[in-house]
N, C-alpha and C positions, 0 to 999 in steps of 0.2 A: 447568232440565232435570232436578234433582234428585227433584224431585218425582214428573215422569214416568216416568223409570226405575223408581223407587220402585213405581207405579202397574201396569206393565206386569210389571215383576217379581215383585212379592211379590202383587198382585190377579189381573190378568187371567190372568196366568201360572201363579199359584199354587194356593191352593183354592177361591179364590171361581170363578175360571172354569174348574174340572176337569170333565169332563163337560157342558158347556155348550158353543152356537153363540151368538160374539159378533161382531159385525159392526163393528170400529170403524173411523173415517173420521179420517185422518191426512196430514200433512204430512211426516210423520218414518218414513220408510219402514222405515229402517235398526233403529230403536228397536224395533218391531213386530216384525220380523223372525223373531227367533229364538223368538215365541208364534204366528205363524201357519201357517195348513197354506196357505192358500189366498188368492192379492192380484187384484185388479181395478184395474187402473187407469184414470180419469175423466178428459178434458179437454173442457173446454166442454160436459159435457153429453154425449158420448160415449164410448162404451168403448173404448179402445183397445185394449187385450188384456188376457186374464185367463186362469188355473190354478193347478194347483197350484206351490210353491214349484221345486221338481225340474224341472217343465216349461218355467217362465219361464226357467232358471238354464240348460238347454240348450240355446234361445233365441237367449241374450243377454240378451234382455229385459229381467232383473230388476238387469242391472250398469247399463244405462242409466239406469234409474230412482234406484238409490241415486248414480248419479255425477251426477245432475242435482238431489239436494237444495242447499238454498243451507246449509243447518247441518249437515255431517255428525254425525250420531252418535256420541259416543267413550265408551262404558261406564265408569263412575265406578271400577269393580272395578280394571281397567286401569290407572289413574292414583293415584302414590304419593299416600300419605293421613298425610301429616305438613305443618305450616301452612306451611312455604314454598311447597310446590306448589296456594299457593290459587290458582283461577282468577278473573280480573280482569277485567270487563268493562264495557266504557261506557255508559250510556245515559241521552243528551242532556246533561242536566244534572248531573244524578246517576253515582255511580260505586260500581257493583254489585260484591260479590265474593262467592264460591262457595267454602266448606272444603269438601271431599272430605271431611276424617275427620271432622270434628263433625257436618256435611250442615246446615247451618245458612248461609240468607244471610242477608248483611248488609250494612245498604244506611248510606253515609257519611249523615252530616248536612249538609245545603244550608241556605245561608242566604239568604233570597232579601233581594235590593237594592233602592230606589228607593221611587214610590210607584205606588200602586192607579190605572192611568186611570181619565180620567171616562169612558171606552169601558166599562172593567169595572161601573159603578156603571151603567149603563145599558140593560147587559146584564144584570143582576141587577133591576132597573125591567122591563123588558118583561116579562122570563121568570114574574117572580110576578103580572103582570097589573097594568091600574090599580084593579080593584077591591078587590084585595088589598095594596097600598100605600096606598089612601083608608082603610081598614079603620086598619090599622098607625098609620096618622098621626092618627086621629080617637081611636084608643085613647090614644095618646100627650099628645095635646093633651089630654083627658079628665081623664086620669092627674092631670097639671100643676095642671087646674084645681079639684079635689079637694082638692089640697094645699094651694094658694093659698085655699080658702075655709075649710078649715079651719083653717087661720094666722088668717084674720081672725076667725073666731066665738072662739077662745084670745083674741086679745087685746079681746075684748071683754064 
């Protein structure tokens, strides 16, 4: 989320988009907020309502919409920026964390277990085609037999 902050902040917000109409299309209602004059909201294909920021807010509107994100938005500015308060987060396998003051993630090292199925070597067989593993295997075999003739012309 560092990144987007970052993006909305210091680009869309800043010089790059002073004087400019930009249109961007987001999940992160909350994030946008404070760069936009103007929201539309989409579902299926239809417009559900649209104006400006002031008009939705007297509404309603526009609280329903930030309370129905699934990630609120919480401003990096907001949250103290020394390493205990890193933010920690899971995902799947791997385990993500976020510094606030360095703005740097960094992701643990996984080490993965076990072995390769023969699913996975089959799926790597189909995906390059059979013409391209006869290719592969006919170089190789090639290769081999190169070496083997040239060992025999040396010893003789």
């Amino acid at each position: 989320m560092h990144t987007a902050v970052h993006l909305v902040t210091k680009c869309l917000g800043g010089e790059l988009g002073r004087n400019r109409t930009l249109i961007l299309v987001t999940h992160h209602v909350t994030l946008c907020l404070p760069i936009a004059s103007y929201v539309l909201k989409l579902e299926k294909g239809k417009v559900l309502y649209q104006g400006t920021i002031p008009e939705l807010e007297s509404k309603g509107l526009l609280m329903n919409t930030v309370d129905a994100e699934e990630e609120p938005f919480e401003p990096l500015s907001s949250k103290s920026t020394n390493d205990a308060d890193a933010l920690a987060v899971s995902n799947g396998n791997s385990k993500v964390a976020i510094l606030a003051e360095a703005g740097k993630l960094i992701e643990e090292e996984a080490v993965a277990e076990g072995q390769v199925s023969l699913n996975t070597y089959l799926t790597y067989l189909k995906a390059g085609g059979f013409s391209l593993w006869t290719l592969i295997l006919a170089m190789q075999v090639a290769t081999q037999l190169i070496s083997v003739v040239k060992q025999v012309r040396d010893l003789h």
